[in-house]
gemmi code that builds the backbone of each chain (N, CA, C; Angstrom):
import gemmi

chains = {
    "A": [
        ("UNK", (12.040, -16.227, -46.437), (11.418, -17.138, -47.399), (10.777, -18.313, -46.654)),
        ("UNK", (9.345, -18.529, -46.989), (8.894, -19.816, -46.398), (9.302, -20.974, -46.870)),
        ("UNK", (9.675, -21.806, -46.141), (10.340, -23.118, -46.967), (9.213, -23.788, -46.283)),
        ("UNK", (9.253, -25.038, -47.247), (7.734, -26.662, -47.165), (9.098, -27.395, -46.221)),
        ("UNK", (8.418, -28.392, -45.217), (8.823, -29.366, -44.885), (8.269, -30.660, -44.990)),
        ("UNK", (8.886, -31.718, -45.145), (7.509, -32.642, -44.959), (7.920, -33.672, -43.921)),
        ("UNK", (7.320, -34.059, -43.134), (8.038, -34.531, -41.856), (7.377, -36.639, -41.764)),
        ("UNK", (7.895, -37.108, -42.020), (7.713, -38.682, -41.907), (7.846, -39.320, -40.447)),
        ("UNK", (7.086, -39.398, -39.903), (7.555, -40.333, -38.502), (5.972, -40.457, -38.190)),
        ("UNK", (6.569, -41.819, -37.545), (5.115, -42.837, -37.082), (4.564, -42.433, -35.923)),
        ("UNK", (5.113, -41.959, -35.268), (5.252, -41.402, -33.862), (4.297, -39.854, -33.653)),
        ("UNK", (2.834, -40.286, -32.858), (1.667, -39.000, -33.238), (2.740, -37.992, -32.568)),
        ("UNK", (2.878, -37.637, -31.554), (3.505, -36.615, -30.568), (4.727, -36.187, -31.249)),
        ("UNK", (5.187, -37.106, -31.465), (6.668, -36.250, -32.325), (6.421, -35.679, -33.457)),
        ("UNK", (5.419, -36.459, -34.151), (4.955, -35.353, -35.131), (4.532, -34.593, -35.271)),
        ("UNK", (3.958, -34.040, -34.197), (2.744, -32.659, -33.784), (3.666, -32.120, -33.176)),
        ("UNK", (4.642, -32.195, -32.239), (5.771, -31.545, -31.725), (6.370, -30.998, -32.209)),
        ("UNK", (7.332, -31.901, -33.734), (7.951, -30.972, -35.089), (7.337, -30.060, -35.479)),
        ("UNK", (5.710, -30.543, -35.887), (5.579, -29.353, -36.804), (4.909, -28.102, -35.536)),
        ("UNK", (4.784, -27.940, -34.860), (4.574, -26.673, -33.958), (6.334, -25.969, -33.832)),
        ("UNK", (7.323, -26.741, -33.448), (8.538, -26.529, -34.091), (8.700, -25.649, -34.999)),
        ("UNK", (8.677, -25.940, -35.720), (9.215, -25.699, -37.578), (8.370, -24.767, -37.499)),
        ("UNK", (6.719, -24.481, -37.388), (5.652, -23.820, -38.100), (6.221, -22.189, -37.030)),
        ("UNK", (6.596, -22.364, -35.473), (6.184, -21.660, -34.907), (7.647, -20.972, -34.714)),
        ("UNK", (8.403, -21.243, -34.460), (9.700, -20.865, -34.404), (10.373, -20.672, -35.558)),
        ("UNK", (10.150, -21.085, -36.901), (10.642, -20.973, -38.163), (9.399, -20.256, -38.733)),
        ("UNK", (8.243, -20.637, -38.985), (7.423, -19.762, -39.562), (7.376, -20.717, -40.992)),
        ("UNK", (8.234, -21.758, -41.073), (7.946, -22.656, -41.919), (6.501, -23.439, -42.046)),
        ("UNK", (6.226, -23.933, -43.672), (4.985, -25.088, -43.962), (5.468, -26.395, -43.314)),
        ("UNK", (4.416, -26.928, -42.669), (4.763, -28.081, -42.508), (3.958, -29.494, -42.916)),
        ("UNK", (4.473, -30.457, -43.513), (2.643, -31.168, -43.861), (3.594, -32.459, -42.998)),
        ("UNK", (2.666, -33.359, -42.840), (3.115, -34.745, -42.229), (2.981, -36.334, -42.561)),
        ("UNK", (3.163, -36.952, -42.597), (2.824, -37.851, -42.919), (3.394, -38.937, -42.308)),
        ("UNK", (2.382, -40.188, -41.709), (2.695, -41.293, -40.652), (3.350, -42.467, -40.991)),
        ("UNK", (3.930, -42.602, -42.627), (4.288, -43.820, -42.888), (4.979, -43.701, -44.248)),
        ("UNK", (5.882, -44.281, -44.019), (6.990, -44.066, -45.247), (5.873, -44.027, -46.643)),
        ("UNK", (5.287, -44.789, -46.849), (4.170, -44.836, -47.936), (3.580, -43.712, -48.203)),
        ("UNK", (3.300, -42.911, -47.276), (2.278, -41.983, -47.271), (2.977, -40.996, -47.383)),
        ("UNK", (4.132, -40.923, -47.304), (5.204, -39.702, -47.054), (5.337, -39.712, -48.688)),
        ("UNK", (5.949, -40.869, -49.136), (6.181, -40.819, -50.672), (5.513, -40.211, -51.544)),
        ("UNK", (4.010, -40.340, -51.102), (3.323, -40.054, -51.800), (3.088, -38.637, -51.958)),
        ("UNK", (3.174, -38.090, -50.988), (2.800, -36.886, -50.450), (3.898, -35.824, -51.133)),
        ("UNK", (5.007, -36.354, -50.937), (6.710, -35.837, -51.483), (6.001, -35.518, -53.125)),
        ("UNK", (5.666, -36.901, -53.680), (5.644, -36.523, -55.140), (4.373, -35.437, -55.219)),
        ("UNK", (3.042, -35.424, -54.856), (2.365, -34.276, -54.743), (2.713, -32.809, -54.236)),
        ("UNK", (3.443, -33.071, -53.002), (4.204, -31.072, -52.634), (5.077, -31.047, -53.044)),
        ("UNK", (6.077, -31.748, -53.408), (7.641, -31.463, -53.672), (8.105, -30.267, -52.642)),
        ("UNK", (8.185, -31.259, -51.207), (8.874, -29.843, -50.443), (9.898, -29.217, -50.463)),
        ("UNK", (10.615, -28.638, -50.157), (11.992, -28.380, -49.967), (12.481, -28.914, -49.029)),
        ("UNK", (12.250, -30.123, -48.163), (13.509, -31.040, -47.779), (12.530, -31.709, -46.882)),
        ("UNK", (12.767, -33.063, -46.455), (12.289, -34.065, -45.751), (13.226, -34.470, -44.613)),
        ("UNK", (12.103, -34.472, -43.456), (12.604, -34.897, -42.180), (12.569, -36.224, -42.262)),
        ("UNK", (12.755, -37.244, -41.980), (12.249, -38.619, -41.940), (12.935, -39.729, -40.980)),
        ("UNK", (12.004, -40.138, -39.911), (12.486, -40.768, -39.075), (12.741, -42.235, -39.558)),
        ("UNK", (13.981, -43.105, -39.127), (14.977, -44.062, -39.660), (13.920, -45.706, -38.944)),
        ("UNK", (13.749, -45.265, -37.591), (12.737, -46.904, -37.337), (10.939, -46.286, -37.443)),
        ("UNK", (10.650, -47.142, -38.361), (9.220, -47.044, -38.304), (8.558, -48.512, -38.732)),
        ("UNK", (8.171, -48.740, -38.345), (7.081, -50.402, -38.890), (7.164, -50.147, -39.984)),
        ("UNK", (7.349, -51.513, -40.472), (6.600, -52.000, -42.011), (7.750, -51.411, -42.970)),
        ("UNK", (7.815, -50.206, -43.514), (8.539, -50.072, -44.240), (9.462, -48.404, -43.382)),
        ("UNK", (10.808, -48.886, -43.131), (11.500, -47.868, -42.767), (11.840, -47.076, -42.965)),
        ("UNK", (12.791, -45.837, -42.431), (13.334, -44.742, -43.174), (14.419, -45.043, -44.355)),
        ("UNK", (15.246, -46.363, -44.114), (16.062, -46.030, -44.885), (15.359, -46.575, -46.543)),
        ("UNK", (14.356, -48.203, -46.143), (14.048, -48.008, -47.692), (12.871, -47.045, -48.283)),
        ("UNK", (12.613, -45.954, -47.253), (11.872, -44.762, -47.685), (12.954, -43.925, -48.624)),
        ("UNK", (13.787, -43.805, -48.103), (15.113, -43.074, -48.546), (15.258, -43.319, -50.003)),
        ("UNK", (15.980, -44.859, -50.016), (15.844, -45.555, -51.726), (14.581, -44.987, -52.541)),
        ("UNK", (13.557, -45.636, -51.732), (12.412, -45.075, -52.944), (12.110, -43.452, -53.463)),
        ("UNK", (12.510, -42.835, -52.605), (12.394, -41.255, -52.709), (13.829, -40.929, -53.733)),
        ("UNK", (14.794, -41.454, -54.017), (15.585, -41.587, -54.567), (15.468, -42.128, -55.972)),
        ("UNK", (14.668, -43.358, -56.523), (14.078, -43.815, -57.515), (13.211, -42.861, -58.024)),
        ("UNK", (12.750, -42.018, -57.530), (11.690, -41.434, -58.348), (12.252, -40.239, -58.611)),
        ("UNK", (11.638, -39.792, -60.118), (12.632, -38.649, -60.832), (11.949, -37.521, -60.140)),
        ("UNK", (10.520, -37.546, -59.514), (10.367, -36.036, -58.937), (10.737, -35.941, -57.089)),
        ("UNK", (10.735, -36.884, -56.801), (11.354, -36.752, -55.460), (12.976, -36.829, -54.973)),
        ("UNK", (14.018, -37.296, -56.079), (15.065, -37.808, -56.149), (16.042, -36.374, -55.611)),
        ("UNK", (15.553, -36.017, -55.581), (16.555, -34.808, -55.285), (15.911, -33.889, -54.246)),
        ("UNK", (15.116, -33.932, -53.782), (14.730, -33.338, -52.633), (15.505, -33.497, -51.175)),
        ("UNK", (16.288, -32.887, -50.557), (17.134, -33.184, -49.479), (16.001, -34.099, -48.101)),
        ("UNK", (17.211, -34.922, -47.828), (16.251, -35.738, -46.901), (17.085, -35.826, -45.325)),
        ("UNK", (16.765, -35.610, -44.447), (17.217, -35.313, -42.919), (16.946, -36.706, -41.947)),
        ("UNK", (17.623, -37.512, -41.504), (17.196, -38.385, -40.712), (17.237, -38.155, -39.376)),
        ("UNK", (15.567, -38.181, -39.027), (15.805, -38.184, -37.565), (16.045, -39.720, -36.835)),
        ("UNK", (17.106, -39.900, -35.851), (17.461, -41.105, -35.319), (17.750, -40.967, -33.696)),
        ("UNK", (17.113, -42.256, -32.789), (17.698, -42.102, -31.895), (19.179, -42.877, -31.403)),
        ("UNK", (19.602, -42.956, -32.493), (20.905, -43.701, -32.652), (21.586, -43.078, -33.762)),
        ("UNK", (22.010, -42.157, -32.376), (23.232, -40.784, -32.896), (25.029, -41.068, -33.482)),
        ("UNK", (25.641, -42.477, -33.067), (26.419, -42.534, -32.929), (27.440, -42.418, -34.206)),
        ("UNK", (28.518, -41.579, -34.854), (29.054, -41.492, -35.543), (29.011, -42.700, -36.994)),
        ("UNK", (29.003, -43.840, -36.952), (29.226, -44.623, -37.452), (27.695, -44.801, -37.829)),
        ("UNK", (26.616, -44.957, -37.261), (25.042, -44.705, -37.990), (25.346, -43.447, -38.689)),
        ("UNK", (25.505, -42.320, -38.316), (25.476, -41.328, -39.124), (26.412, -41.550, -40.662)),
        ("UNK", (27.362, -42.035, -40.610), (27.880, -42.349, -41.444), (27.399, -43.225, -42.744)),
        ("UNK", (26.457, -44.269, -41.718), (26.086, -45.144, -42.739), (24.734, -44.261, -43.360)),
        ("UNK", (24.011, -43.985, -42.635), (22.699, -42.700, -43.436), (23.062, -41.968, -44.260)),
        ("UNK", (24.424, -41.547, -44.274), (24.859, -40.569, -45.241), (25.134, -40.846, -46.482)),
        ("UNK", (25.704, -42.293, -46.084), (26.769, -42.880, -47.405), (25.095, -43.440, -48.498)),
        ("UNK", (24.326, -43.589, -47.791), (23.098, -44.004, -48.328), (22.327, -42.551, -49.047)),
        ("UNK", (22.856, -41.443, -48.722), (22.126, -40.132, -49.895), (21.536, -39.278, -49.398)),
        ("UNK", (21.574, -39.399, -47.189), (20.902, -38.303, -46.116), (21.960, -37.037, -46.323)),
        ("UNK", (21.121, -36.055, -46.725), (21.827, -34.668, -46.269), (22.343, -34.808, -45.123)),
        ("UNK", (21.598, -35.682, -44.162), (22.430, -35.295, -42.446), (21.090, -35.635, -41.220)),
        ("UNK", (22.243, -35.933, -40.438), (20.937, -36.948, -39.594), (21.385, -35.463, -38.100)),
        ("UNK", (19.771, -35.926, -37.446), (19.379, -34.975, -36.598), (19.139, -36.055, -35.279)),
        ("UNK", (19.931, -36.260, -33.888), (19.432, -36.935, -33.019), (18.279, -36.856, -32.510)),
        ("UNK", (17.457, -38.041, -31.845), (16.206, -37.642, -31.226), (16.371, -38.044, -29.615)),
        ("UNK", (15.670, -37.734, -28.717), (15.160, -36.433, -29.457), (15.555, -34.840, -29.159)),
        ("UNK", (15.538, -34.566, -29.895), (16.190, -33.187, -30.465), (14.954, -32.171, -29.737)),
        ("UNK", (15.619, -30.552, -29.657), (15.112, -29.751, -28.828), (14.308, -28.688, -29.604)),
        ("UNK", (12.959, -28.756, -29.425), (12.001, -27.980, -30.398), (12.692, -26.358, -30.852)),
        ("UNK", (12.810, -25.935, -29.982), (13.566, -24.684, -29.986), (14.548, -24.468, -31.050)),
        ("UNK", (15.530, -25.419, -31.074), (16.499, -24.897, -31.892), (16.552, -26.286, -32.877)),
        ("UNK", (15.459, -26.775, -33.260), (15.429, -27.803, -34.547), (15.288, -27.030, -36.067)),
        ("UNK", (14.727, -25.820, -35.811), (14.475, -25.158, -37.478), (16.250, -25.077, -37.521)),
        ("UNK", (16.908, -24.370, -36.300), (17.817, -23.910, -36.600), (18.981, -25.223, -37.022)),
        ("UNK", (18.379, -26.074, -36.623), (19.772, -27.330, -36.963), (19.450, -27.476, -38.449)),
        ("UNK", (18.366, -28.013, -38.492), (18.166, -28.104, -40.227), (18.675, -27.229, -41.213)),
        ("UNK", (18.333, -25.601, -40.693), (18.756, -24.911, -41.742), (20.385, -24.652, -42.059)),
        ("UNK", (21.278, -25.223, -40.871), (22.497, -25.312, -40.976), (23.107, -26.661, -41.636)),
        ("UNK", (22.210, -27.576, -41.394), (22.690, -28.956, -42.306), (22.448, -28.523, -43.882)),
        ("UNK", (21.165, -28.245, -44.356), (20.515, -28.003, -45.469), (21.441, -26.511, -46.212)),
        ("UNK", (21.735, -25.649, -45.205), (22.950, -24.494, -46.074), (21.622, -23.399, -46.099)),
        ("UNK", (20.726, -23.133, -45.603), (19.648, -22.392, -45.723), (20.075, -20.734, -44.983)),
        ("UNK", (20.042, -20.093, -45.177), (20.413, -18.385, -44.496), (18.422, -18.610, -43.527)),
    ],
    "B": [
        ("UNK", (5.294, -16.264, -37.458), (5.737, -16.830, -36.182), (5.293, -16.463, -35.051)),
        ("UNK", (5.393, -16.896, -33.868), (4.088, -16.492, -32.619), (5.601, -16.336, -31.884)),
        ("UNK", (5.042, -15.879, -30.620), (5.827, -15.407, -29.135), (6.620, -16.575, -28.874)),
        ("UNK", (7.350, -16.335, -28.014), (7.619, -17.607, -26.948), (6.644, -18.115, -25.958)),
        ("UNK", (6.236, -17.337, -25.548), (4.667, -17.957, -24.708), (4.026, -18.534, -26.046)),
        ("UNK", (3.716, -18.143, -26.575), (2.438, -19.051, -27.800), (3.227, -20.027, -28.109)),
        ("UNK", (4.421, -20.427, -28.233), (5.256, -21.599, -28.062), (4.727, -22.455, -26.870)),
        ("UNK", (5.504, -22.238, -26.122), (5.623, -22.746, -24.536), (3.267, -23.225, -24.433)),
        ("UNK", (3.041, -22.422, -25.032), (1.273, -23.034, -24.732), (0.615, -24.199, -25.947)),
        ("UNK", (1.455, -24.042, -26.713), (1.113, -24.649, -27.844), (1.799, -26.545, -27.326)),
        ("UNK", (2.880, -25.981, -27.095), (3.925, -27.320, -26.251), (2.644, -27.734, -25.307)),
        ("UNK", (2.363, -26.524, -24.238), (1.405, -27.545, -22.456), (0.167, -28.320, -23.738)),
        ("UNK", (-0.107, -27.995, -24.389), (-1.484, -28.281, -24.837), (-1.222, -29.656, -25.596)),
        ("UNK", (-0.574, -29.877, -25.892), (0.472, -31.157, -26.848), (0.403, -32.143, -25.959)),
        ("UNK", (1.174, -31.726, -24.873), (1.454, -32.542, -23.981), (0.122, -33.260, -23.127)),
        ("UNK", (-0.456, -32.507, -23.151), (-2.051, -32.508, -22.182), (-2.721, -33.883, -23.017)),
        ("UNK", (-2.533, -33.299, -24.493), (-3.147, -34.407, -25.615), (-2.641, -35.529, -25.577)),
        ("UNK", (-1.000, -35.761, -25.164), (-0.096, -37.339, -25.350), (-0.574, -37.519, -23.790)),
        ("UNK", (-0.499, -36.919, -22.726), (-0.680, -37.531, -21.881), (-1.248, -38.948, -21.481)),
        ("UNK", (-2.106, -39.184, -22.236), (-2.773, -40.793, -22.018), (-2.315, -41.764, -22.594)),
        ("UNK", (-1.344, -41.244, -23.140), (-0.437, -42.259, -24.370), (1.205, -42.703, -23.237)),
        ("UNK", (1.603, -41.517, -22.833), (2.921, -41.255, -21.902), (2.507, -42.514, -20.900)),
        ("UNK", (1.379, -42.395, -20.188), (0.875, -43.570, -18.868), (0.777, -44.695, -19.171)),
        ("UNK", (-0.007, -44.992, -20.880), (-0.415, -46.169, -21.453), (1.201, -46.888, -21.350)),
        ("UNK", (2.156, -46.281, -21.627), (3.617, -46.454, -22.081), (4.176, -46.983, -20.432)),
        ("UNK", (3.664, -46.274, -19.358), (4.412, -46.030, -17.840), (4.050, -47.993, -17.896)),
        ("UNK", (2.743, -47.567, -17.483), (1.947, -49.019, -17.155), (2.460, -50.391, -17.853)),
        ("UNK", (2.745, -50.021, -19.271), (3.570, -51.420, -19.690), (4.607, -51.704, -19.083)),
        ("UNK", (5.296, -50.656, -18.589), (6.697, -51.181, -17.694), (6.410, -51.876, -16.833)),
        ("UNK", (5.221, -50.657, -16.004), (5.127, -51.818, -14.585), (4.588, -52.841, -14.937)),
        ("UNK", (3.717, -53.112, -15.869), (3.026, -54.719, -15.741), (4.286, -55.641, -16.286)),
        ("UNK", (5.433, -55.281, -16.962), (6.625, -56.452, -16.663), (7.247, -56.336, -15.727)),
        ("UNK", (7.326, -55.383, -14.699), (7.990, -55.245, -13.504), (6.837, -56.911, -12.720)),
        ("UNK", (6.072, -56.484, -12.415), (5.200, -57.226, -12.100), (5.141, -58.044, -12.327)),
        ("UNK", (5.260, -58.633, -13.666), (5.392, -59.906, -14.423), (6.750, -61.031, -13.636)),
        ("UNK", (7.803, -60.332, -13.700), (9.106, -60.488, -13.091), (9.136, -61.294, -12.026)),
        ("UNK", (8.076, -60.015, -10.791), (7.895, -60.539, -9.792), (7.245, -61.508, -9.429)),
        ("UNK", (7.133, -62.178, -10.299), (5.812, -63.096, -10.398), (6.517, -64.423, -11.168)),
        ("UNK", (7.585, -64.288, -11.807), (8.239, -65.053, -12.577), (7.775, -65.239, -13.766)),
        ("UNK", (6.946, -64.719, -14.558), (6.305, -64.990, -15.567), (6.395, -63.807, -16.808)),
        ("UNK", (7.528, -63.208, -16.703), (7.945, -62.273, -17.798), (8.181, -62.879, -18.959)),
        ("UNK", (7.619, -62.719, -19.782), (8.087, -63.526, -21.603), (9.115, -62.563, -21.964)),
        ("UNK", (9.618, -62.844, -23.147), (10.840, -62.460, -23.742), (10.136, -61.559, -24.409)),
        ("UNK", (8.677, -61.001, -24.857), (8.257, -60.572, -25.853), (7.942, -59.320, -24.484)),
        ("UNK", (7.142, -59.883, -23.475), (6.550, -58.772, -22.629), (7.804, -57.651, -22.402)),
        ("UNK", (9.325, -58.264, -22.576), (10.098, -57.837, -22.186), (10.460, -56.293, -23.552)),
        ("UNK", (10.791, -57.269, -24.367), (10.752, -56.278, -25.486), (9.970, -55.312, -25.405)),
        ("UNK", (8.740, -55.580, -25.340), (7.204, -54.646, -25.591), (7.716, -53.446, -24.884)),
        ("UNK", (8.010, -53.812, -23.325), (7.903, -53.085, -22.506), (9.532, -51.857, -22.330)),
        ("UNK", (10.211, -52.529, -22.849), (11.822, -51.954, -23.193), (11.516, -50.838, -24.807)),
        ("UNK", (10.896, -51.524, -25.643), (10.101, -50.489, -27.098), (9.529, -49.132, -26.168)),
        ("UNK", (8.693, -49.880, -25.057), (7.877, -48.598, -24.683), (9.089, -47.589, -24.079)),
        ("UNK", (9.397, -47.568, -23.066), (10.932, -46.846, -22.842), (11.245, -46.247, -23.381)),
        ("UNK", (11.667, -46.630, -24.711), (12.252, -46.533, -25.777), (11.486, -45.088, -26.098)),
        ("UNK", (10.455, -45.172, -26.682), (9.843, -44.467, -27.576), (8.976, -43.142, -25.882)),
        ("UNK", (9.020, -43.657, -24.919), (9.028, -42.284, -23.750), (9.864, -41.694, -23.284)),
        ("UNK", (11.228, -42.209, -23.797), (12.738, -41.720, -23.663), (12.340, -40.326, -24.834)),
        ("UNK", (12.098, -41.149, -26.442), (12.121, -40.094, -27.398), (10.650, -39.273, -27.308)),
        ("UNK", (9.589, -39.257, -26.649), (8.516, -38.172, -26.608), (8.845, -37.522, -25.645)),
        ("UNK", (9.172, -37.531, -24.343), (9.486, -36.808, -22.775), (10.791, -35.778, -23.520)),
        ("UNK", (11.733, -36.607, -24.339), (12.788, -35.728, -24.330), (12.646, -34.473, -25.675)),
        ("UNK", (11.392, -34.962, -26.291), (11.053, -33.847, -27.556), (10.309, -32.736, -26.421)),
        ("UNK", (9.560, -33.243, -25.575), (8.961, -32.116, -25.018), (9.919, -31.108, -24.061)),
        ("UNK", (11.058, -31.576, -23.673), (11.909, -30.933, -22.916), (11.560, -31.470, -21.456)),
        ("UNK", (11.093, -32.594, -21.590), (10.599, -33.572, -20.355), (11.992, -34.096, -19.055)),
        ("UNK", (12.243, -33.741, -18.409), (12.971, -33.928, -17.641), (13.366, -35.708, -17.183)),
        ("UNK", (12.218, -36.396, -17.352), (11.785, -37.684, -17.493), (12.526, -38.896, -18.019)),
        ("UNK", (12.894, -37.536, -19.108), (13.557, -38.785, -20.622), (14.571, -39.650, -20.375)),
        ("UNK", (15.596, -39.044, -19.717), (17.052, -39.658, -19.182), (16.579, -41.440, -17.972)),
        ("UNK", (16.007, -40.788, -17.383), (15.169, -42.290, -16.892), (14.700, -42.681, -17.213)),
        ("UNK", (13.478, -42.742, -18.392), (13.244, -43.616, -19.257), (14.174, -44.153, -20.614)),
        ("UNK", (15.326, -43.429, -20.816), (16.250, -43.994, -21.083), (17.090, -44.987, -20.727)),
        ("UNK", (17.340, -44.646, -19.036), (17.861, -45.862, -18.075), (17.313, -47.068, -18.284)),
        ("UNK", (15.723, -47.004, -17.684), (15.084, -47.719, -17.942), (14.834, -49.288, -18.860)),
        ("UNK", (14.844, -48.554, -20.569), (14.828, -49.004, -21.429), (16.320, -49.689, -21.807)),
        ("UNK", (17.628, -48.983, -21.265), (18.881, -49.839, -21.096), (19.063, -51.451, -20.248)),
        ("UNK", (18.255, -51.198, -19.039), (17.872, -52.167, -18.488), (17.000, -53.663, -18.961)),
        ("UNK", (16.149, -53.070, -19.796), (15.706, -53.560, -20.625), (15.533, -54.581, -21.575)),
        ("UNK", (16.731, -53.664, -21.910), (17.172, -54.620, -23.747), (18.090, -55.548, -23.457)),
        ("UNK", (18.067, -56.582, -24.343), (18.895, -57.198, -24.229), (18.542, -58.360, -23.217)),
        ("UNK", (19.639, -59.152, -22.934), (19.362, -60.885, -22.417), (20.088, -60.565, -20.874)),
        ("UNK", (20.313, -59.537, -20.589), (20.818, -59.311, -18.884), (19.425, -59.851, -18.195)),
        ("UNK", (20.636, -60.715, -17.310), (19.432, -61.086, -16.518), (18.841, -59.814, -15.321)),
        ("UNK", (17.347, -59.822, -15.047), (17.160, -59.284, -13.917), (17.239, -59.486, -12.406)),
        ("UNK", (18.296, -59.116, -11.786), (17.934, -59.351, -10.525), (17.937, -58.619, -9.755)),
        ("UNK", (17.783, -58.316, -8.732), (17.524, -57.970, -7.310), (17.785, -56.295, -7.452)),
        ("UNK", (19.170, -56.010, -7.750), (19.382, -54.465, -8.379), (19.119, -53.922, -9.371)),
        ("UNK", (18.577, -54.995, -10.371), (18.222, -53.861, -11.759), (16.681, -53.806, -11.728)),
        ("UNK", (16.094, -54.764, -10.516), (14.488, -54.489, -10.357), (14.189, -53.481, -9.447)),
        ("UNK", (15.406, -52.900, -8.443), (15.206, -52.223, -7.867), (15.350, -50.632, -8.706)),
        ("UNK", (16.298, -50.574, -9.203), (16.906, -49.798, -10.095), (15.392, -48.716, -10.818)),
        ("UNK", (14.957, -50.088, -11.825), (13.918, -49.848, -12.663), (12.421, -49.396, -11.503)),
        ("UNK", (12.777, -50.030, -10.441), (11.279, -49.452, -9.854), (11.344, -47.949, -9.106)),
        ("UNK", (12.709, -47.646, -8.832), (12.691, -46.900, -8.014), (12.788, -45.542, -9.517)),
        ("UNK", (13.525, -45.550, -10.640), (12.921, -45.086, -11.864), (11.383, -44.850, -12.545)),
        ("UNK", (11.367, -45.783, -12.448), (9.414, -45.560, -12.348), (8.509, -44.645, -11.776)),
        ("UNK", (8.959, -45.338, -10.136), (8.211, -44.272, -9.416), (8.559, -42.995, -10.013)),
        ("UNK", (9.764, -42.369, -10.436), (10.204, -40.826, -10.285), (9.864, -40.668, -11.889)),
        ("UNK", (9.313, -41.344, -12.796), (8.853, -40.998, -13.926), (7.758, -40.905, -13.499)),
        ("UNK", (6.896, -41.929, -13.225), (5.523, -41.468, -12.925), (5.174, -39.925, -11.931)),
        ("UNK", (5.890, -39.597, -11.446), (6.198, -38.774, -10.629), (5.336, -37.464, -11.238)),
        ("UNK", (6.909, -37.384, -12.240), (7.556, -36.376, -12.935), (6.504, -36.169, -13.836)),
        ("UNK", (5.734, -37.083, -14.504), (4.931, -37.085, -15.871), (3.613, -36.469, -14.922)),
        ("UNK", (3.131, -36.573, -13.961), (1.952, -36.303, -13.424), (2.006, -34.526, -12.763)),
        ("UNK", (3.293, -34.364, -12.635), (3.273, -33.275, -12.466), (3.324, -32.355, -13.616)),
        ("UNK", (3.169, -30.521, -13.492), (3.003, -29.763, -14.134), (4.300, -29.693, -15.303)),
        ("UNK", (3.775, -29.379, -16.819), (4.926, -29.544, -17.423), (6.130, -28.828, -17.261)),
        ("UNK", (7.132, -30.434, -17.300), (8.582, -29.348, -16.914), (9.486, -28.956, -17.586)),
        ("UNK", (10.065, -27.993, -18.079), (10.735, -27.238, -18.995), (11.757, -28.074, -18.855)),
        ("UNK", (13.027, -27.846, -20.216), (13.814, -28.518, -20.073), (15.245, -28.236, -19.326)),
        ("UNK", (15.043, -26.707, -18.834), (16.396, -26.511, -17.799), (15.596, -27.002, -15.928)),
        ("UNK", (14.720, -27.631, -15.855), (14.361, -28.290, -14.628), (15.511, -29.174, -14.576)),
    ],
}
model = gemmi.Model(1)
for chain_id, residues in chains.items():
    chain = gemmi.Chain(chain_id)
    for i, (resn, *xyz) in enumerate(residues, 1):
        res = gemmi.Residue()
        res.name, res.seqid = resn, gemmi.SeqId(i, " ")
        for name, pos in zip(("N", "CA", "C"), xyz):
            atom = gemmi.Atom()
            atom.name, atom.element = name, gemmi.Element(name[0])
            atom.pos, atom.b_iso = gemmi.Position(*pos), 0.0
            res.add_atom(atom)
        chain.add_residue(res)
    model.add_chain(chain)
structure = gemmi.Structure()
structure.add_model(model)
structure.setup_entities()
């Protein structure tokens, strides 16, 4: 089954990195978007099946990307993945307690990133 | 889904594209290395240049960049109100060199 991703991070290279990732090794959709704003927006137009979304970005961050994707009745339930380079138990904890399916360290290894997601997310 | 080679080419070609971005990132270090040496490092040049680290720690190590772990060092050195002296300028330059190194050479997989 093809699953949508939609991948949030400010960062050009990491974002072209994921989605060759995801697209090429999973065979997954991938769309992108550079800014929590733009991600939102994008979420309520594809409604993917789950969001990557990196935690530091200018201006407006992952986590109050998180809240707002949460406020809205068509994005509110879409699983959301934080990528962070601040892995340490106790961040993860706090991303979670905030409504992340599950945070993914960065940076993380193209190869086996479809496969981490689809084990956080419960995906066969 | 494509091969592992159509992987692995899709990756050199990525990389080929950030390349001018990876150096833009090298060069801010050294121009606070420089700065240092000169006595005239701001608290901001410092940051700037510790962000950059930062964020070539997380692109080198998405690519399977061998790099990353020293620009990790790097950026530890960095942060924060430690003062610099004599060993952590050496530290950071002799890091440098072997990033700049590393980044100019052919891309390196991540069991290098």
């Amino acid at each position: 089954m093809q699953r949508h991703i939609l991948l949030i991070d400010d960062e050009d290279d990491i974002r072209e990195v994921t989605a060759v990732s995801l697209e090429t090794v999973a065979g997954w959709q991938v769309s992108s978007a550079r800014s929590g704003v733009d991600g939102i927006e994008l979420a309520k137009r594809a409604v993917p099946d789950a969001i990557l979304l990196d935690v530091m970005m200018p201006e407006q961050d992952g986590t109050a990307t998180l809240r707002l994707l949460r406020s809205n009745a068509v994005t509110a339930r879409i699983p959301v993945i934080f990528l962070t380079a601040k892995a340490q138990s106790i961040e993860r904890e706090r991303l979670q307690a905030i409504g992340a399916a599950g945070t993914l360290a960065k940076p993380f290894n193209p190869l086996t990133l479809a496969a981490e997601v689809s084990a956080i997310l419960g995906w066969r | 889904m494509t091969s592992p080679e159509d992987f692995a080419k899709k990756l050199d070609e990525l990389w080929r594209k950030h390349l001018p971005l990876m150096r833009s990132r090298i060069e801010t270090i050294h121009s606070a290395l420089e700065a240092v040496r000169d006595n005239r490092l701001t608290p901001n040049l410092r940051a700037e240049a510790a962000q950059e680290a930062h964020k070539l720690a997380g692109s080198l190590g998405t690519f399977g960049h061998a790099g990353s772990d020293a620009a990790a060092e790097i950026q530890r050195l960095l942060s924060g109100n430690v003062a610099l002296g004599s060993v952590e300028l050496g530290r950071i330059q002799q890091l440098l060199k072997m990033l700049s190194q590393q980044t100019e050479s052919r891309f390196p997989s991540r069991s290098t």
